[in-house]
C-alpha positions in Angstrom: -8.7 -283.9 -213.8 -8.9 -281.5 -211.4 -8.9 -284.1 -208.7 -5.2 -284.8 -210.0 -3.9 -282.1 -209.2 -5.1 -281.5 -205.6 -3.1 -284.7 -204.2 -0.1 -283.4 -205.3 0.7 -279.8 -203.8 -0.1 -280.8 -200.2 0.3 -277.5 -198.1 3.5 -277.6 -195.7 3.5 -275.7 -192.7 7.2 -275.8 -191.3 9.0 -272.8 -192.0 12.8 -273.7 -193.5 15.4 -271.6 -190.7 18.0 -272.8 -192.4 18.8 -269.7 -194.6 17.9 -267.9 -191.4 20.6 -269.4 -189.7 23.1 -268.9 -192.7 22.6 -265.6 -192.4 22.8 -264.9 -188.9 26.3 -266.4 -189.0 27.1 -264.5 -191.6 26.1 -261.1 -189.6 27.9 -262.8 -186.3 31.7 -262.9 -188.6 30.5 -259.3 -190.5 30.1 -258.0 -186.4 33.2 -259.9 -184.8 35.4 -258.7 -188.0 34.5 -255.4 -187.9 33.9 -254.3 -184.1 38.1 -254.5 -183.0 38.6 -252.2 -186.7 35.8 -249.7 -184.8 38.0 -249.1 -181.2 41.3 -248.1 -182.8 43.1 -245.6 -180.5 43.5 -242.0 -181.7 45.9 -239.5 -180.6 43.8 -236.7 -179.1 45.2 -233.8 -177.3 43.3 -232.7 -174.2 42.9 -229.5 -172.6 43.4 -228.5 -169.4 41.4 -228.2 -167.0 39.7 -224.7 -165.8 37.5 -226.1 -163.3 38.0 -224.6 -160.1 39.9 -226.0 -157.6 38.8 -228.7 -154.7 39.3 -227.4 -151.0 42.0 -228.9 -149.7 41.3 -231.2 -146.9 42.9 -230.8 -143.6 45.0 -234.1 -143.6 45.1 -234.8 -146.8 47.1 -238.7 -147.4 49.2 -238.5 -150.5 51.2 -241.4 -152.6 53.7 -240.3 -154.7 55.7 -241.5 -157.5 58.5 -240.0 -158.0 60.4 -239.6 -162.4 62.6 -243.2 -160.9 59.6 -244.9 -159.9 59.9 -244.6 -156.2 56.9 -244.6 -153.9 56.3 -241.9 -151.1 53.5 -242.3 -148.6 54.0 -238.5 -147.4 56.9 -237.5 -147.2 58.6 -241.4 -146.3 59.4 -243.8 -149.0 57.8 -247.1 -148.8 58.3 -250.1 -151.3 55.6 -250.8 -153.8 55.0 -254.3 -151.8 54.2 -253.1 -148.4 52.1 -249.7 -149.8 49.2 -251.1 -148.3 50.5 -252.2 -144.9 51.9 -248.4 -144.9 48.3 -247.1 -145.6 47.0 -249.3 -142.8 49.6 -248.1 -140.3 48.8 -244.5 -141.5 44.6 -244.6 -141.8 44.5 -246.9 -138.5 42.5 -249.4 -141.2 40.1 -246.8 -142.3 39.9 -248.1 -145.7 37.5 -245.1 -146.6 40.1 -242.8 -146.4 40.5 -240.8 -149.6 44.1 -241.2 -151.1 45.3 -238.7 -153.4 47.8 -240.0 -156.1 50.6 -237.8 -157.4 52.6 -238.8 -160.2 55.7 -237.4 -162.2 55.3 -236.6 -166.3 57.8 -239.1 -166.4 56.7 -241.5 -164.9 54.8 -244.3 -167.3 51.4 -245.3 -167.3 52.9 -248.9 -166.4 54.6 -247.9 -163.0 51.1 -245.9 -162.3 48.5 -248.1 -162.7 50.8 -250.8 -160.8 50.4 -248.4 -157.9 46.8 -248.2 -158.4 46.4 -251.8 -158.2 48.1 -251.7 -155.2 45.8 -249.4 -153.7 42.7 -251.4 -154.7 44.3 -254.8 -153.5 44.8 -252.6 -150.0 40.8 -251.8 -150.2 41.8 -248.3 -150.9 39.2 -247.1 -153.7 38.7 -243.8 -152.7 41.7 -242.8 -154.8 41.9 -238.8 -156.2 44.3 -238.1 -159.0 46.2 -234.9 -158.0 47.9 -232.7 -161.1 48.1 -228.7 -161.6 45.5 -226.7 -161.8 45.9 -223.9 -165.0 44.9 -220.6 -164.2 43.2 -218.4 -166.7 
């Protein structure tokens, strides 16, 4: 009788993934769900900035935006479009030259980061935010 029983439970070796799988997916939509609820913006309101102050460099190569959106290279306007033939005229094609950005509080982040594109499409990566330093 015992014989019986041996033939039927035959031992089975493969392991069933299939509820692994299940699972896995189920983690995968939990994750992609829940990861963009995870970066939401908040308002934060930064200090200012005590550190002290860079030296100046002796010729130091500023682009400006002005509050109407108007781009300065020094003290001459330039268009937006030809910023980086401007900084080549100016640099002689050093593209290593640091360039110190000035902006107006009015001016938005758009119009900014339109002229920092510009600089990196020029090969101009050495760029230096300029604002006011707060005394103590």
């Amino acid at each position: 009788m015992a014989a019986l029983y041996e033939d039927d439970l035959a031992e089975c070796h493969e392991i069933n993934v299939t509820p692994f799988i299940d699972v896995m997916l189920v983690l995968l939509i939990i994750f992609m769900v829940a990861a963009p609820l995870a970066t939401v913006d908040v308002p934060v309101d930064l200090p200012s900035s005590t550190a002290q102050p860079a030296k100046r460099p002796e010729d130091p190569l500023f682009v400006s935006v002005k509050a109407d959106s108007s781009v300065l290279l020094g003290d001459a306007p330039v268009a937006l479009s030809g910023l980086g033939a401007a900084l080549d005229a100016r640099t002689g094609g050093a593209k290593d030259t640091r360039v110190f950005l000035r902006a107006d509080k009015a001016v938005d982040y758009a119009t900014l980061m339109a002229v920092m594109d510009r600089l990196r499409e020029a090969a101009y990566l050495k760029v230096a935010l300029v604002g006011l330093e707060k005394a103590e």
